[in-house]
VOSE-106681 format. One record per atom (N, C-alpha, C, O, CB): residue number from 1; residue in three letters; x, z, y. Coordinates in Angstrom, 2 decimals, m for minus. Each point is the difference from the previous one (the first is absolute). Glycine has a CB too. Layout:
BEGIN
+-----+--------+---------+---------+---------+
! num ! residu !    east !      up !   north !
+-----+--------+---------+---------+---------+
! NUM !    ALA !       X !       Z !       Y !
...
+-----+--------+---------+---------+---------+
This chain:
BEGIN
+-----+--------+---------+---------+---------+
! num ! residu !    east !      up !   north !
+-----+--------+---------+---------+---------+
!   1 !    UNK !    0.83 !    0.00 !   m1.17 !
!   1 !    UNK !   m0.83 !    0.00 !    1.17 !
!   1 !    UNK !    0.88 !    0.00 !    1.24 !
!   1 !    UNK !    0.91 !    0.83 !    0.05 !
!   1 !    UNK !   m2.74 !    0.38 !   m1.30 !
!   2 !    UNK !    1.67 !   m1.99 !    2.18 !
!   2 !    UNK !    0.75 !   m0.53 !    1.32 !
!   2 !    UNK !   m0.10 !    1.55 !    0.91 !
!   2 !    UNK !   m1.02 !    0.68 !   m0.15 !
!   2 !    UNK !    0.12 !   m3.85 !    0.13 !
!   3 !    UNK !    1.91 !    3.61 !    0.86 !
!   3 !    UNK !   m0.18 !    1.27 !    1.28 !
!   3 !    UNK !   m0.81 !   m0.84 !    0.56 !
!   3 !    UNK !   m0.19 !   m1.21 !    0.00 !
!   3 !    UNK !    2.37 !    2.68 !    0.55 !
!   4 !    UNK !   m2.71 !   m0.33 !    0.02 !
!   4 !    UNK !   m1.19 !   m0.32 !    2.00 !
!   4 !    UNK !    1.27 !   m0.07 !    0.85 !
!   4 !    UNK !    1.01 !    0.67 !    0.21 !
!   4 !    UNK !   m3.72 !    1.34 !   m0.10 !
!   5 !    UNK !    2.11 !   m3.27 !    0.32 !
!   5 !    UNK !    0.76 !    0.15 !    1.39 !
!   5 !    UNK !    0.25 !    0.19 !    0.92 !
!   5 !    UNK !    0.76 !   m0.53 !    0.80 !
!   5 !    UNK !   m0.79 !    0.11 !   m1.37 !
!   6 !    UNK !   m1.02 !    1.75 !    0.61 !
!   6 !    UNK !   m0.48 !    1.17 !    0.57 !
!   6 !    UNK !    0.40 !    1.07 !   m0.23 !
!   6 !    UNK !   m0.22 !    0.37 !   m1.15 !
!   6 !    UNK !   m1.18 !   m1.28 !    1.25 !
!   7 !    UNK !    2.17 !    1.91 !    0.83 !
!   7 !    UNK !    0.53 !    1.01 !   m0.23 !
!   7 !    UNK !    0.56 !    1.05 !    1.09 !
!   7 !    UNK !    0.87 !   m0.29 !    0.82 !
!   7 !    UNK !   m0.65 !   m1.17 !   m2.62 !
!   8 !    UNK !   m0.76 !    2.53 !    1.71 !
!   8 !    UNK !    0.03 !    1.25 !    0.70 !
!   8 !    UNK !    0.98 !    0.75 !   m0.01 !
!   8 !    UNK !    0.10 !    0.51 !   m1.11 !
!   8 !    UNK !   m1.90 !   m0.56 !    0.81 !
!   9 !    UNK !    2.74 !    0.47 !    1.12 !
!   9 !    UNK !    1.42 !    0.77 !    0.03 !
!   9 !    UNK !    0.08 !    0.79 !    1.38 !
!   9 !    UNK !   m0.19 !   m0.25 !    1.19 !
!   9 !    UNK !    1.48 !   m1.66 !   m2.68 !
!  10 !    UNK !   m0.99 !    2.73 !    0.88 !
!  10 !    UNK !    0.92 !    1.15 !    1.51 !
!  10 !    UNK !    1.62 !   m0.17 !   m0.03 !
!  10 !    UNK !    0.61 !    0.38 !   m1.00 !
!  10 !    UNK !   m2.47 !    1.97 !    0.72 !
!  11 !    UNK !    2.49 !   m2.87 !    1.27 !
!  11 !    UNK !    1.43 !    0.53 !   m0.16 !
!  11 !    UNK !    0.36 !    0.40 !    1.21 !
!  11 !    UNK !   m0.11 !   m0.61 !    1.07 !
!  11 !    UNK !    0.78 !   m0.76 !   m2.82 !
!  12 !    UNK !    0.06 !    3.14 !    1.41 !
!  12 !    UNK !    0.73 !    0.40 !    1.16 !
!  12 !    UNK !    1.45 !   m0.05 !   m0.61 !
!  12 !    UNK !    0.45 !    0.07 !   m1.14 !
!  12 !    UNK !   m2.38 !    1.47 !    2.38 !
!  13 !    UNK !    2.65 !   m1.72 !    0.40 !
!  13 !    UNK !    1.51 !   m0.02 !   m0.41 !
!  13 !    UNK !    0.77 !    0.74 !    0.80 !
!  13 !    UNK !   m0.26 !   m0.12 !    1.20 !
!  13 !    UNK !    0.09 !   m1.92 !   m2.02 !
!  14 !    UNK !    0.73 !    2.51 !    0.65 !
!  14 !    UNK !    0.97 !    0.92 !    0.46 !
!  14 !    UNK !    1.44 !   m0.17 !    0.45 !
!  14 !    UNK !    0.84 !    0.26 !   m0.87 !
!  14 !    UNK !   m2.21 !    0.67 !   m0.43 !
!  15 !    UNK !    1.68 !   m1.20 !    2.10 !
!  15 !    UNK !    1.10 !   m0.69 !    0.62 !
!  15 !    UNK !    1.32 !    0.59 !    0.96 !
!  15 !    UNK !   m0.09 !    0.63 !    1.06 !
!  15 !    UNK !   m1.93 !   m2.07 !   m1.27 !
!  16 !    UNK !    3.00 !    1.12 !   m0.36 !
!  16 !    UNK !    1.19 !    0.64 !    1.03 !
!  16 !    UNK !    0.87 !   m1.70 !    0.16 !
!  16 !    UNK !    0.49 !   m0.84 !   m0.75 !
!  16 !    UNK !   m0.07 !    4.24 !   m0.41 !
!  17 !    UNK !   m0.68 !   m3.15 !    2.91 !
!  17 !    UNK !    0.77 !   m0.87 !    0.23 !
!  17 !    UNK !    1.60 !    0.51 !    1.05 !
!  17 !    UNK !   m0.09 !    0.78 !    0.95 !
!  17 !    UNK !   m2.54 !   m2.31 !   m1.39 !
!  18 !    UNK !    3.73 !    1.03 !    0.08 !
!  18 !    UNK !    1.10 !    0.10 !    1.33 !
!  18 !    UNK !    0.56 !   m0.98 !   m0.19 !
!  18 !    UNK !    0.24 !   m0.44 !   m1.12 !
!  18 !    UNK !    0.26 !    2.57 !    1.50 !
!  19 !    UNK !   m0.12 !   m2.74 !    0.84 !
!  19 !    UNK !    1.21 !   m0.92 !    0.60 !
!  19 !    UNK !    1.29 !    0.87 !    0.93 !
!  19 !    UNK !    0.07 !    0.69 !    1.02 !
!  19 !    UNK !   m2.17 !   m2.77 !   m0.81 !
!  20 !    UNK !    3.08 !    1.51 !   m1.36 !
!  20 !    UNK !    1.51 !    0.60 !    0.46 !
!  20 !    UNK !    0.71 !    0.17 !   m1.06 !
!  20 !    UNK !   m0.31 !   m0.12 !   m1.18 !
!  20 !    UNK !   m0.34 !    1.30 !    2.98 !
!  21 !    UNK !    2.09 !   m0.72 !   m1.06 !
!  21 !    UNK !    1.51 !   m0.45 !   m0.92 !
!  21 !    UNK !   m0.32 !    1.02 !   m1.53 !
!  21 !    UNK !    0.04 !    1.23 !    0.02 !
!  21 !    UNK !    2.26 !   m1.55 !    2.63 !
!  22 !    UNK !   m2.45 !   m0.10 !   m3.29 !
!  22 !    UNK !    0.80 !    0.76 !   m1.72 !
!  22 !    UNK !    1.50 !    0.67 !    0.30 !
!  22 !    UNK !    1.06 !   m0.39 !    0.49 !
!  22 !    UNK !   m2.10 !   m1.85 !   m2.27 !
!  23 !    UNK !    0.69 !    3.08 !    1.39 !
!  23 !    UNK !    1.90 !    0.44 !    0.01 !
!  23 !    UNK !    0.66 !   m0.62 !   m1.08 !
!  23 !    UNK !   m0.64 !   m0.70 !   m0.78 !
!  23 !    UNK !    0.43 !    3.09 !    1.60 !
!  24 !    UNK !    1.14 !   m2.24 !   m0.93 !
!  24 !    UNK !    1.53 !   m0.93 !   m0.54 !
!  24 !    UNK !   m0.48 !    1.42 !   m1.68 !
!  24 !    UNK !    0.10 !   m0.57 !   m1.08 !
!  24 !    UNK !    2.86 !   m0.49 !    4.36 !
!  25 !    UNK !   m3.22 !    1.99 !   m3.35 !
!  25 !    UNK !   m0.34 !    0.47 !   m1.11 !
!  25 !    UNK !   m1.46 !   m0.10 !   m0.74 !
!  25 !    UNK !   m0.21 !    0.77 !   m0.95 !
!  25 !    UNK !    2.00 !    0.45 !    1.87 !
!  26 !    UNK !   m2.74 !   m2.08 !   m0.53 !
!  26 !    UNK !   m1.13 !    0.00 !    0.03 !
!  26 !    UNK !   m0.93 !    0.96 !   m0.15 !
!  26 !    UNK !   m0.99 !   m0.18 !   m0.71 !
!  26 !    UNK !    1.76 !   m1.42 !    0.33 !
!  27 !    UNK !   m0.47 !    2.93 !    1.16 !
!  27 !    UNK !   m0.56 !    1.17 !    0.01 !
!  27 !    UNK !   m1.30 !    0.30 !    1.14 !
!  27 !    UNK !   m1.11 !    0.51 !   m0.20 !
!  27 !    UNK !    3.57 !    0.04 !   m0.76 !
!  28 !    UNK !   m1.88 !   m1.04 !    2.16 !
!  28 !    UNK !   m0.85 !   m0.30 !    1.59 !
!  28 !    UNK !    0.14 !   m1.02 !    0.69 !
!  28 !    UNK !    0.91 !   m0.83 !    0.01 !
!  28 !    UNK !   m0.80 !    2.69 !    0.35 !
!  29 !    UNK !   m1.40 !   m1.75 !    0.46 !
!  29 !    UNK !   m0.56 !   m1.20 !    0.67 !
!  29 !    UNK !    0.72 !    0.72 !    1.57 !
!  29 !    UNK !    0.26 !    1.19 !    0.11 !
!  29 !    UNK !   m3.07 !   m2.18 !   m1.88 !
!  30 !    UNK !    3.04 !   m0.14 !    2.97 !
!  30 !    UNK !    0.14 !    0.62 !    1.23 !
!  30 !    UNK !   m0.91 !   m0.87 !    0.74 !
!  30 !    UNK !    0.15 !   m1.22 !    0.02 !
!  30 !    UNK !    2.23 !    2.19 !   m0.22 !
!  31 !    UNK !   m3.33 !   m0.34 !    0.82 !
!  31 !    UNK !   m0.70 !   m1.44 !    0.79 !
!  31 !    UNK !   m0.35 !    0.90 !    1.06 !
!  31 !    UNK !    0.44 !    1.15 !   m0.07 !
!  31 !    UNK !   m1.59 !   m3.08 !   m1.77 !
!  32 !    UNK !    0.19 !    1.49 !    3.15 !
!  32 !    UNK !    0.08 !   m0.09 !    1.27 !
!  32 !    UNK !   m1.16 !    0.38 !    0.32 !
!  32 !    UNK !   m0.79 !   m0.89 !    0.34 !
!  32 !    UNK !    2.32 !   m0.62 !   m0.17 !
!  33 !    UNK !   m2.04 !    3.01 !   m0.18 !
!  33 !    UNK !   m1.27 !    0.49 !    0.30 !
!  33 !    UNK !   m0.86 !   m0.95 !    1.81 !
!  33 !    UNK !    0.37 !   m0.74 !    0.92 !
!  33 !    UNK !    0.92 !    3.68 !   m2.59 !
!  34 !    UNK !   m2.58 !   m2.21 !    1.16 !
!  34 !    UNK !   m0.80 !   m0.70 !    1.53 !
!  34 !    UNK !    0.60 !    0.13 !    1.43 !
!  34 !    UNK !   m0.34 !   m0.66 !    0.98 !
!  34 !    UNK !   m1.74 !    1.27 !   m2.12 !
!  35 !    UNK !    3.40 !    0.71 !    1.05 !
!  35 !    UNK !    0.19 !    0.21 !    1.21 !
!  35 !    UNK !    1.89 !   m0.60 !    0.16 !
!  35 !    UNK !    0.99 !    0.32 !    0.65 !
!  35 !    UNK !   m3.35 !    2.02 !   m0.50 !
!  36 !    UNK !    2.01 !   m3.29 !   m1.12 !
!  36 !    UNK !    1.70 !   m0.62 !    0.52 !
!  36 !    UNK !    1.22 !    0.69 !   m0.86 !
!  36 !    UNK !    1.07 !   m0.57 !   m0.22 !
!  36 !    UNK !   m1.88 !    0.38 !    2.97 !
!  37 !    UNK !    0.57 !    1.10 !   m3.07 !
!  37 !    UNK !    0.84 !    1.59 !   m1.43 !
!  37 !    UNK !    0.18 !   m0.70 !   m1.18 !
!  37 !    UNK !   m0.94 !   m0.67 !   m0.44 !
!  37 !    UNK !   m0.54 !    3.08 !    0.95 !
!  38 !    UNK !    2.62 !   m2.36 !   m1.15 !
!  38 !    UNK !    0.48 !   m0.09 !   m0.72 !
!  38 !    UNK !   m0.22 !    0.89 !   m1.01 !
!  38 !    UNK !    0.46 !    1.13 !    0.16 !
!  38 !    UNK !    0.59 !   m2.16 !    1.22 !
!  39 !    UNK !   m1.78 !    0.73 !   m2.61 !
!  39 !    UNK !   m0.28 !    0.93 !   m0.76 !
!  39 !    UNK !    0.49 !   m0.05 !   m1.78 !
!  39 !    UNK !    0.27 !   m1.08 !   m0.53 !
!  39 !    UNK !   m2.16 !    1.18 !    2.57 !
!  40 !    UNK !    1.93 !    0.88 !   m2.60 !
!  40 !    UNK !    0.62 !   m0.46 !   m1.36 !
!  40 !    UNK !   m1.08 !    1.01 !   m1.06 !
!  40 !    UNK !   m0.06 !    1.23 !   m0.11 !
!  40 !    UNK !    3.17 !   m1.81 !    1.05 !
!  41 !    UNK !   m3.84 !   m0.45 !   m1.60 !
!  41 !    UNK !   m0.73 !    0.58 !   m1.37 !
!  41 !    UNK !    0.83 !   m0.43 !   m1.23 !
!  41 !    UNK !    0.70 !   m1.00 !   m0.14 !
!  41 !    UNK !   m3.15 !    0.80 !    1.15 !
!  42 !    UNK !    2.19 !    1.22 !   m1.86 !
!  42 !    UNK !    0.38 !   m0.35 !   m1.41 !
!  42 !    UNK !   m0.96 !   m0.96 !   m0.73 !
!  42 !    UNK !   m1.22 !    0.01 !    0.17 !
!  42 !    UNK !    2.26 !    2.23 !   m0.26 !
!  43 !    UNK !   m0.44 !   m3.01 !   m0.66 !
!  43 !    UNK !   m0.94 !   m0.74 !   m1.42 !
!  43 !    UNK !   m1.00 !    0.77 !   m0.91 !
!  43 !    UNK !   m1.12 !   m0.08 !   m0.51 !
!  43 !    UNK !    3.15 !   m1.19 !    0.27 !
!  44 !    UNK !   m1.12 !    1.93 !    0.33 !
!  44 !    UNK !   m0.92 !    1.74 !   m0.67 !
!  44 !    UNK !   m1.09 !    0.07 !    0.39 !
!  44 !    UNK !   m1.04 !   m0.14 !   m0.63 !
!  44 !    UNK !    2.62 !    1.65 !    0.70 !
!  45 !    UNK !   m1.41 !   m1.22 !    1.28 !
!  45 !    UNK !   m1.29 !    0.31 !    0.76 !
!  45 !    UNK !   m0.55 !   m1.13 !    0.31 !
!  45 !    UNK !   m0.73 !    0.31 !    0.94 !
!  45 !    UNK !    1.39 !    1.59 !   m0.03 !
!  46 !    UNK !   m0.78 !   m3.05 !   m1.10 !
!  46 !    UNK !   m1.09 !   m0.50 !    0.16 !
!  46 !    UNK !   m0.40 !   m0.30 !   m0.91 !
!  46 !    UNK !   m1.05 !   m0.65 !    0.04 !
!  46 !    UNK !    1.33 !    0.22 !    1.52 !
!  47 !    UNK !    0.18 !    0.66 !   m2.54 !
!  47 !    UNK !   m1.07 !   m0.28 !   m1.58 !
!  47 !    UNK !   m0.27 !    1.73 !   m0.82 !
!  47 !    UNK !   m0.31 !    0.27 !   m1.16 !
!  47 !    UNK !    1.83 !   m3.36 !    0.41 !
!  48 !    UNK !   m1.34 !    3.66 !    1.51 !
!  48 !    UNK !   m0.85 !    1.28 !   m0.24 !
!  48 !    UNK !   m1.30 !    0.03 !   m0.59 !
!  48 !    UNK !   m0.32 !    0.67 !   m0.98 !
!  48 !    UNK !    1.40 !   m0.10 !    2.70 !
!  49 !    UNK !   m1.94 !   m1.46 !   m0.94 !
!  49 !    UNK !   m1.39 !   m0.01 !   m0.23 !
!  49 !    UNK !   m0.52 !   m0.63 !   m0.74 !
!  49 !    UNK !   m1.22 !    0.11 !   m0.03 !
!  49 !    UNK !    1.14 !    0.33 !    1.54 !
!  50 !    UNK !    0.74 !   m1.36 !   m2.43 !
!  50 !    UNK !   m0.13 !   m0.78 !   m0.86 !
!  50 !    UNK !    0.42 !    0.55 !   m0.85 !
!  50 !    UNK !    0.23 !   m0.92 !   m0.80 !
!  50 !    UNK !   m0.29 !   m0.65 !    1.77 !
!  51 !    UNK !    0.51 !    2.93 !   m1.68 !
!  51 !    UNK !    1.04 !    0.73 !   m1.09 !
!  51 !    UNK !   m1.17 !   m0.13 !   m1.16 !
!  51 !    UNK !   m1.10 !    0.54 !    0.15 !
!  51 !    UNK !    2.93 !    1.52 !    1.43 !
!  52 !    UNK !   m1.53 !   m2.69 !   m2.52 !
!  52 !    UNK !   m0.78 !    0.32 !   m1.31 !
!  52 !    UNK !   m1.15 !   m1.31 !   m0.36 !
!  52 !    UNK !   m0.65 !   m0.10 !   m1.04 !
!  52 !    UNK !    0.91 !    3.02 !    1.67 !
!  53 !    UNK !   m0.28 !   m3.79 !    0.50 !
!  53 !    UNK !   m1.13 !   m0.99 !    0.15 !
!  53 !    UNK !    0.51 !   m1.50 !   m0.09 !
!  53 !    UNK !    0.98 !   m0.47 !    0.58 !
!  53 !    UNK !   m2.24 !    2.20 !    0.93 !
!  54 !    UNK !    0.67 !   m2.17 !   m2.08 !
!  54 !    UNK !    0.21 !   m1.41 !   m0.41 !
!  54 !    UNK !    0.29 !   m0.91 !    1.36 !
!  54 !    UNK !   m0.93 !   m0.30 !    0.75 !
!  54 !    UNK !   m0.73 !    0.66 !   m2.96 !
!  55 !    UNK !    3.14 !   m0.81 !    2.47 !
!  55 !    UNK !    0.11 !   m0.48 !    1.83 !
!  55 !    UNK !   m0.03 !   m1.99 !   m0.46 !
!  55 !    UNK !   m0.27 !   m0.55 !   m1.07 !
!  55 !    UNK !    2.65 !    3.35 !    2.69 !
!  56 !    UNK !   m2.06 !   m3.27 !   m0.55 !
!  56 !    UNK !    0.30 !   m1.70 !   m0.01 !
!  56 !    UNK !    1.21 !    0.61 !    1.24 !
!  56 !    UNK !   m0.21 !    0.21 !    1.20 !
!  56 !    UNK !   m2.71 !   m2.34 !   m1.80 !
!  57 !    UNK !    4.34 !    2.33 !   m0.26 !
!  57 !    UNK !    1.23 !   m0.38 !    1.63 !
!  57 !    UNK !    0.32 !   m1.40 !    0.51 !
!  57 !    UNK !    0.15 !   m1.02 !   m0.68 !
!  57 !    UNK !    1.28 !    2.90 !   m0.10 !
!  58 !    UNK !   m1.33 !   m1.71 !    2.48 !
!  58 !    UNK !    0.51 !   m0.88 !   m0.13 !
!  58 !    UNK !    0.96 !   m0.04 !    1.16 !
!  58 !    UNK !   m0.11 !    0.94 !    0.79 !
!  58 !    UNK !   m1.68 !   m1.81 !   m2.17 !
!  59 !    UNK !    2.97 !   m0.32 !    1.72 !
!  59 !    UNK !    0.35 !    0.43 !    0.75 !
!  59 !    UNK !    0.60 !   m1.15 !    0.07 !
!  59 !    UNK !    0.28 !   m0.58 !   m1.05 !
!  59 !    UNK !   m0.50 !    2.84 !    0.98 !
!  60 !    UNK !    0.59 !   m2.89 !    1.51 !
!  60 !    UNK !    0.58 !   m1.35 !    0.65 !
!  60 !    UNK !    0.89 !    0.44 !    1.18 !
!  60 !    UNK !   m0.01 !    1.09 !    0.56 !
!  60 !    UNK !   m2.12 !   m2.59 !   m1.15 !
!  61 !    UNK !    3.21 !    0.02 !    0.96 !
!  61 !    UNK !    0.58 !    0.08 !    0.89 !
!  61 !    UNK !   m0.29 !   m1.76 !    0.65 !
!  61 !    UNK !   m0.25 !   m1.16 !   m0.34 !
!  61 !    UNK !    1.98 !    3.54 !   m0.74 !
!  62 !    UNK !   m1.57 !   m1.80 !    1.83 !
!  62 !    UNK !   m0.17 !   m1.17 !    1.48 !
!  62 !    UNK !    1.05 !   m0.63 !    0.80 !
!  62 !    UNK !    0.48 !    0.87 !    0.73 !
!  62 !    UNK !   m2.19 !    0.42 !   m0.35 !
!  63 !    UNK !    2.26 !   m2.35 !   m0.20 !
!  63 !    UNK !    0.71 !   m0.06 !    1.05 !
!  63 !    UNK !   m0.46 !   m1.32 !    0.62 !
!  63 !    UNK !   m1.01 !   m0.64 !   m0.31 !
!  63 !    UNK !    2.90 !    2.10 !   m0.61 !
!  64 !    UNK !   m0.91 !   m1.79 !    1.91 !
!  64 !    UNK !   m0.22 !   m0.90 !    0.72 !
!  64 !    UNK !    0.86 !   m0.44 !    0.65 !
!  64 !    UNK !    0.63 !    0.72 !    0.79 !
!  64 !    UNK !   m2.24 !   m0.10 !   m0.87 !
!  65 !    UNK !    1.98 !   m2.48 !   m0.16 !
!  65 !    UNK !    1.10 !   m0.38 !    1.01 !
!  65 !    UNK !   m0.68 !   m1.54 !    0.78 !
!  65 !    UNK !   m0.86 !   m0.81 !   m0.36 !
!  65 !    UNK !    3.27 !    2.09 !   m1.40 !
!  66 !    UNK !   m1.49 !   m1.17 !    3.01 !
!  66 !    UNK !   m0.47 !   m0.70 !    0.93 !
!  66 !    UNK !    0.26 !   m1.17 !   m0.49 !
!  66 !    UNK !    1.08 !    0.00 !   m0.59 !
!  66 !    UNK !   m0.91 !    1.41 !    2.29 !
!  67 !    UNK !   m0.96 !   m2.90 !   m1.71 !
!  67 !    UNK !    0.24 !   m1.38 !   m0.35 !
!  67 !    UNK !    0.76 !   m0.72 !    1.44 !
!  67 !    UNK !   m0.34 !    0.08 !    1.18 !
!  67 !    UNK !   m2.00 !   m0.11 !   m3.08 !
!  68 !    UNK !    3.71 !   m0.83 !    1.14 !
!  68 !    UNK !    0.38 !   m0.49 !    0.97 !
!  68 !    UNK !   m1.41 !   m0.96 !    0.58 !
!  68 !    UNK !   m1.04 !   m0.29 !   m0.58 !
!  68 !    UNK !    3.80 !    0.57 !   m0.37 !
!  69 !    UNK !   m2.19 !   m0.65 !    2.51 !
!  69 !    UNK !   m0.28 !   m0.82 !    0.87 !
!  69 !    UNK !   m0.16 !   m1.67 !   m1.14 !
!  69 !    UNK !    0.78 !   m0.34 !   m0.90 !
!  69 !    UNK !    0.69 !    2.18 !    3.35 !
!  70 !    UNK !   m2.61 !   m2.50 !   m2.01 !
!  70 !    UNK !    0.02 !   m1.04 !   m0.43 !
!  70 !    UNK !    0.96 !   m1.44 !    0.74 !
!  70 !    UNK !   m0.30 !   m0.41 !    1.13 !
!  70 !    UNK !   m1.98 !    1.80 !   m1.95 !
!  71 !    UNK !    3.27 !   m1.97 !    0.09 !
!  71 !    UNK !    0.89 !   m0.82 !    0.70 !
!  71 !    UNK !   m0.94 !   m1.48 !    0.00 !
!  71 !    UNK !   m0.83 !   m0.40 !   m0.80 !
!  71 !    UNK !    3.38 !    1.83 !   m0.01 !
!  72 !    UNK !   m2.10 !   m1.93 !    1.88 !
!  72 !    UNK !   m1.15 !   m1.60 !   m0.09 !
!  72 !    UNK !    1.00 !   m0.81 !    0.55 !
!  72 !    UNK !   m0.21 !   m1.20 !    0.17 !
!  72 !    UNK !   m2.53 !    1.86 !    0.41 !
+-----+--------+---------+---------+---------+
């Protein structure tokens, strides 16, 4: 027998986000509170709240370089 393709779900998610440097030991984050401050959390602590619960990690880096000038 075929699913409905109809279907009812709740999902909440629970989320920690930061942008900023990893340390060279991958222990803490340093990033740049609302007021311009330099701040340093542990990895630890931000997956505290997730201890014992089924997570999805993930984690990317970004960069960016300037394209030369087009020659004609």
């Amino acid at each position: 027998m075929a699913k409905s393709q109809l279907s009812k779900t709740r999902t909440i998610t629970d989320k920690v986000s930061v942008k900023g440097m990893l340390s060279e030991d991958g222990t803490t984050i340093t990033y740049t509170d609302e007021n311009k401050i330099e701040q340093e959390i542990t990895v630890a602590d931000c997956l505290n709240t997730f201890k014992g619960k089924p997570i999805d990690f993930s984690v990317s880096i970004k960069s960016e370089d300037e394209l030369p000038d087009d020659e004609e």
